[in-house]
N, C-alpha and C positions, 0 to 999 in steps of 0.2 A: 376527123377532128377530135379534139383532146380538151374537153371544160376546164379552165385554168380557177375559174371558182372568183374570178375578177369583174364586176363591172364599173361603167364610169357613165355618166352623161353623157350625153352623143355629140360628136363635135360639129362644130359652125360649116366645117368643109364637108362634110356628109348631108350637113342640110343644104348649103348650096348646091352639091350636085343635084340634090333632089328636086331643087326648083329648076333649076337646069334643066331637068329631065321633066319636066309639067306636073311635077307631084303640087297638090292642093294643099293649103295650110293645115286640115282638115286628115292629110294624110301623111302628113308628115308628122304630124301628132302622135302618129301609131308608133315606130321607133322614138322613143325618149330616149334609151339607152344602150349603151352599147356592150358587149361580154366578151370575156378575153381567151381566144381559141389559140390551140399552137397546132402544124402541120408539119410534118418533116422539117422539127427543130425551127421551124419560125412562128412567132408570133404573132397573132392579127386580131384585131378587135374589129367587130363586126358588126351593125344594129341591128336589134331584136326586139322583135312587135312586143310591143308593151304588156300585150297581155299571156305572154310567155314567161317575160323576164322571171317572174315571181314561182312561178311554176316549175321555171328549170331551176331555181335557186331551193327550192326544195327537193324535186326528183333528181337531180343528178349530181353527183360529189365531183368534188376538185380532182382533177386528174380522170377522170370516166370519159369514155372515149364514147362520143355522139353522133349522128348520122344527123346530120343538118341541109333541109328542105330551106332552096335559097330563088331569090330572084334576083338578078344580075342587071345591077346599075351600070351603063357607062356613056361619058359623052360621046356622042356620034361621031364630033367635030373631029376630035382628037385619040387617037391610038395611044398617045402618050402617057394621056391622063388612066387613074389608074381605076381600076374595076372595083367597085363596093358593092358585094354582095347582103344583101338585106333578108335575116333570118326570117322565114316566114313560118315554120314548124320543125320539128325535131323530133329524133327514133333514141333512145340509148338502144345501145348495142349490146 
């Protein structure tokens, strides 16, 4: 993955999966935001434990290419709905 040097606020649909999935308000606190990654030319914003964000916004420059430590959200229910992987730590390469 590829640091595009972007964050935003994490959206309403990532927090509802995460209640979806039994995350506690408490834990869902931990992703505030989200950062903006590309991977063979797509782009995907991602949420990133809060107490990273700041951290890779200082170690790692726009365009650096990262090794991103993830935990894989998805609803059980549905194959359809789409997988939101949740930053949980990070290598630069």
């Amino acid at each position: 993955m590829v640091y595009e040097g972007k964050t935003r606020n994490i959206t309403m649909e990532n927090i509802q999966l995460m209640k979806e999935n039994g995350f506690k308000p408490s834990n869902i606190r931990e992703y505030r935001k989200e950062m903006l990654f590309t991977a063979a030319n797509k782009e995907v914003w991602l949420p990133v434990k809060s107490t990273l964000v700041e951290q890779m916004e200082i170690e790692v420059r726009e365009d650096e290419p990262v090794l991103l430590y993830t935990a894989v959200l998805q609803d059980k229910d549905s194959a359809a709905k789409p997988v939101i992987l949740l930053v949980e730590e990070y290598q630069v390469k």
